[in-house]
C-alpha positions in Angstrom: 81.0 25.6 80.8 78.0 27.3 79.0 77.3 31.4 80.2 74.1 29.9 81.6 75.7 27.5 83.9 77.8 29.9 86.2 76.9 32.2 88.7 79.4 35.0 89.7 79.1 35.4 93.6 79.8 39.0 94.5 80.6 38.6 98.1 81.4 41.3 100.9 83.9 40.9 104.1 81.4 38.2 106.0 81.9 35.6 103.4 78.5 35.1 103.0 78.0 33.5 99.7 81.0 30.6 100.3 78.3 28.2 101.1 76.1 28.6 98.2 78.8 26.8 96.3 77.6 22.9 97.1 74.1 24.2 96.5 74.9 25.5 92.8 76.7 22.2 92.3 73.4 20.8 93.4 71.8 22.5 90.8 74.5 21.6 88.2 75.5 25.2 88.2 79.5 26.5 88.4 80.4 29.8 90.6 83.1 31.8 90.6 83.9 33.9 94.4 84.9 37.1 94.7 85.1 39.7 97.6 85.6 43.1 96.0 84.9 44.5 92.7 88.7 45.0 91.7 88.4 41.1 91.9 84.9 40.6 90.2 86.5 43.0 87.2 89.1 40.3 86.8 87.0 37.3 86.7 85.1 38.8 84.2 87.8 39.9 82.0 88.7 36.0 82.0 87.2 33.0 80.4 84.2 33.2 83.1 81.1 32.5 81.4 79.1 34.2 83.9 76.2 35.4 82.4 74.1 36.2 86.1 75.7 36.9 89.7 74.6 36.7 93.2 75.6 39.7 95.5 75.2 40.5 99.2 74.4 44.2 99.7 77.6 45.6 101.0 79.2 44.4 98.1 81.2 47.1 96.4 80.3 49.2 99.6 79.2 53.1 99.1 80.2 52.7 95.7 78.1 49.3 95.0 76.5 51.1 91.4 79.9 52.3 90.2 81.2 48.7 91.0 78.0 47.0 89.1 78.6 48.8 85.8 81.7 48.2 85.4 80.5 44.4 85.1 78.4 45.4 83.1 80.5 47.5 81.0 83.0 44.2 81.1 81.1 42.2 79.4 78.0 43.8 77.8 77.8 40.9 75.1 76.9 38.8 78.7 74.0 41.2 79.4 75.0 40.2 83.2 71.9 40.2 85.6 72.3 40.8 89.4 69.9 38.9 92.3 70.4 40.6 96.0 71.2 38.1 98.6 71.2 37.7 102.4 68.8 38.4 105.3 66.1 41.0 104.7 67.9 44.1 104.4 66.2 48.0 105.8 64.3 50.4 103.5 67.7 52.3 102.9 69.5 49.5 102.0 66.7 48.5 99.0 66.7 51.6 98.2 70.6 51.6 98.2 70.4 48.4 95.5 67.6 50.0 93.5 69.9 52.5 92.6 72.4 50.7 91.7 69.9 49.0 89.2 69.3 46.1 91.2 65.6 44.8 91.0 65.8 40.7 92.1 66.0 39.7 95.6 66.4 36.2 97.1 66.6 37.0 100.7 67.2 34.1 103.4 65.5 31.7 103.8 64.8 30.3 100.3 64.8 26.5 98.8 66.5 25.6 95.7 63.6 26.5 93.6 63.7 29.9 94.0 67.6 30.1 93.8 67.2 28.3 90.2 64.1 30.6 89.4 65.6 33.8 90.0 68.7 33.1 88.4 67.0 32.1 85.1 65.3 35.4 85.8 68.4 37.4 86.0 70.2 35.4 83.2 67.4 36.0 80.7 65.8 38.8 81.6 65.0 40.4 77.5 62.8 37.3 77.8 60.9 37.9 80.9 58.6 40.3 79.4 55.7 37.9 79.5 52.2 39.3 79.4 51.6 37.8 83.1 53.6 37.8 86.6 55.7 34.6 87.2 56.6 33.7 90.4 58.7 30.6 92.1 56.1 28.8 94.8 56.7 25.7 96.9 52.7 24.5 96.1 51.9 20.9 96.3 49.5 20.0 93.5 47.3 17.6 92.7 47.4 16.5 89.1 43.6 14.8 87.8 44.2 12.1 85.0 42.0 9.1 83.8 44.2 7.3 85.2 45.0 8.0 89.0 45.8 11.4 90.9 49.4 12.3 91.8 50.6 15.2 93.2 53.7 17.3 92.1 55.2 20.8 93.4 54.2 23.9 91.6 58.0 25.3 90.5 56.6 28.3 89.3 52.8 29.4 88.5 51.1 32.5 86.7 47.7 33.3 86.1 48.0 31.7 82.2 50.3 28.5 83.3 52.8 26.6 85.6 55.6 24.5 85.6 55.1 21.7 87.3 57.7 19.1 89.0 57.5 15.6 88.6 59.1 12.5 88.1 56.3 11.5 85.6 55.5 14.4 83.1 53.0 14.3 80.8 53.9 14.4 76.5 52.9 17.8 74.9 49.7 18.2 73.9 48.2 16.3 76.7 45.1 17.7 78.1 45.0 17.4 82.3 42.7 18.9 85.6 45.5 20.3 88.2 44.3 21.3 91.5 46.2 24.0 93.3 45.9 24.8 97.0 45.8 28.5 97.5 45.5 30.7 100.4 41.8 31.6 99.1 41.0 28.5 98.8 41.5 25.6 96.6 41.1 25.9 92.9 40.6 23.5 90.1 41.7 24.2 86.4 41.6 21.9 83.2 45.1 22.7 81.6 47.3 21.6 78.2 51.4 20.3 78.3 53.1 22.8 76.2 56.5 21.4 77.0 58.2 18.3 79.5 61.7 17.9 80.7 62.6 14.6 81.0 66.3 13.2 81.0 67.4 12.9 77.7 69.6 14.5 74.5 66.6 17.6 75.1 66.7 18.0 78.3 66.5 21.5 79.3 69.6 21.9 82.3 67.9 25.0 83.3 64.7 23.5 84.6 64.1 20.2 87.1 61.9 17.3 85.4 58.5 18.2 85.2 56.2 19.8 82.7 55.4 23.2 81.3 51.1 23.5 81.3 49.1 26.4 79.9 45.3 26.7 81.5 42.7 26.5 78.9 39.4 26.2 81.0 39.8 28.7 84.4 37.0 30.1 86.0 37.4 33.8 86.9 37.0 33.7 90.5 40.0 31.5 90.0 42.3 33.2 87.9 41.2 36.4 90.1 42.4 34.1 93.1 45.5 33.1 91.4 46.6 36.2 90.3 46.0 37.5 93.6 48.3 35.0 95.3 51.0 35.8 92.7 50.9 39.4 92.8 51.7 39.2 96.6 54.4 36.5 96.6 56.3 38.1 93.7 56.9 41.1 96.2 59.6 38.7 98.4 61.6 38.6 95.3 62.1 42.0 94.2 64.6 44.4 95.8 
């Protein structure tokens, strides 16, 4: 299987993680279990093609940053990225995971969504330098065509674009009004399909169906609003 369709799962003594396993599946992602970084070391020395990995904080223990770079060190040509898991841990404990050079969080509860976002995030994270915040969101938009309005669920949304989930995307190029529902308020922006993921030879595995859009005409009270609403929801996802 591909590097960027496994997850190792970097489980402690509760055995936490176990039931994320149907949910990867779900996803059409692999995982490979482990309970203590002796274990993890030998997974990685394997044929895993792990390229991110899901941990609960007591992972690894007092010595959680030790046990993370020896991953690392494992497999650098992997460039292994880490997301914290579990309930919403204490100060001490994030600042416990920050120094062991975690900086992604999923804590409980979360949908599928996010799960897939923030492993994309950890698995390519040289490519997550992107001039705006991205963030996963649960939005139900309404899409304005000539034809008829539908609605579809924002998978992720910045202040320049969105990704958005549908069953009927749109061909690249095409030129749409999407209206978002935000806690300021509603906002309406004219936008362009950069990309769509539709089933196929091209399909991108990574991604549900849908449609990549880039705003082209946004009013500034909106983008202000947008941004806004991303800034503070990208703080639930970062340790």
């Amino acid at each position: 299987m591909a590097k960027d369709r496994c997850v190792l799962l970097l489980d402690g003594p509760s055995g936490r993680l176990a039931g994320l396993r149907d949910r990867l599946s779900g996803l059409g992602l692999s995982a490979i279990l482990t309970k203590e970084p002796a274990e993890a070391v030998r997974a990685l020395e394997g044929p895993s093609p792990a390229g991110a990995a899901l941990l609960v904080p007591e992972f690894g223990g007092a010595a959680l940053r030790e046990a993370l770079a020896s991953l690392v060190e494992k497999a650098p040509e992997r460039d292994l990225g880490f997301v914290a898991t579990g309930p919403t841990p204490s100060a001490e404990t994030r600042l416990r995971l920050r120094g062991a050079g975690v900086r992604l969080a999923l804590w409980e509860p979360f949908d599928d969504g996010a799960l897939r976002f923030q492993l994309n995030r950890a698995r390519h994270r040289k490519d997550n330098g992107r001039d705006e915040l991205r963030i996963p969101t649960t939005l139900l938009a309404r899409i304005i065509t000539v034809d008829r309005p539908r609605d579809a669920i924002i998978y992720n949304l910045s202040a320049r674009g969105a990704f958005l989930e549908t069953p009927r995307a749109h061909l690249r190029g095409a030129q749409i009004e999407v209206e978002i529902p935000l806690p300021l308020g509603m906002v309406r922006v004219r936008a362009r399909v950069r990309f769509h993921n539709v089933a196929g030879n091209l399909q991108r595995a990574n991604l549900p169906f849908g449609m990549g859009i880039e705003f082209t005409g946004v009013p500034r009270d909106a983008t202000d609003a947008i941004r806004v609403y991303v800034e503070e929801r990208s703080k639930a996802f970062e340790v």
